[in-house]
N, C-alpha and C positions, 0 to 999 in steps of 0.2 A: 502429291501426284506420284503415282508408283511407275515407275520404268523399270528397264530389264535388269538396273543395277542393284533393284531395291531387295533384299536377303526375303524371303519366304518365310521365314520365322518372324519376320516383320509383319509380313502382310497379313498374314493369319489371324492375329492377334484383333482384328475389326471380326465384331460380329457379322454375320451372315456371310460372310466372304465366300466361306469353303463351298456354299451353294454354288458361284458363279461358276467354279473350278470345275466340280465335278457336273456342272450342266455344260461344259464346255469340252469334256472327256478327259479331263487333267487332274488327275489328283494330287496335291501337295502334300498327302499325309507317304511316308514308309512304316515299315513294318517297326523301325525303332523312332518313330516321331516326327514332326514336323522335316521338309525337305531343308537340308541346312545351306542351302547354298543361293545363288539368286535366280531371278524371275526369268531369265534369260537364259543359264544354263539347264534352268528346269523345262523351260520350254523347246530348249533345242535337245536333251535327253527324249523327250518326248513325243518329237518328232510334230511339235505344231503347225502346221503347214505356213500360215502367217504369224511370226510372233506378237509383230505391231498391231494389227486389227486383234489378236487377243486383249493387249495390254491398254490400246484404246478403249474395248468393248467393259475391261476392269474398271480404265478409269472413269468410263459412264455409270458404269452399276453404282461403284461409290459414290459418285455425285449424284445420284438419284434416290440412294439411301440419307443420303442427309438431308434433302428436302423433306423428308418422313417427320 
């Protein structure tokens, strides 16, 4: 289960992921590599308006991708 505390270099690393991100207006990638910090200071840089229904809506994607 990914929470706010989980490092983005983490998360990444699941295929298809970076889809959810940037269908959600978030990108995790910078200009030198993956965002090296976590899900939670990424999302508040970013000005998420909810962090939690993001990080809910992630942890649905992945559960839905494993049914696959």
């Amino acid at each position: 289960m990914i929470t706010r505390d989980t490092p983005v270099e983490e998360i990444v690393k699941t295929p298809g992921i970076i889809s959810y991100f940037i269908q959600n207006g978030v990108s995790p990638i910078t200009c030198s590599g993956t965002y090296s910090r976590t899900l939670g200071r990424l999302l508040e840089i970013k000005k998420v308006r909810d962090p939690d229904a993001f990080i809910e809506g992630l942890n649905a994607f992945l559960k839905e991708r494993e049914k696959l």
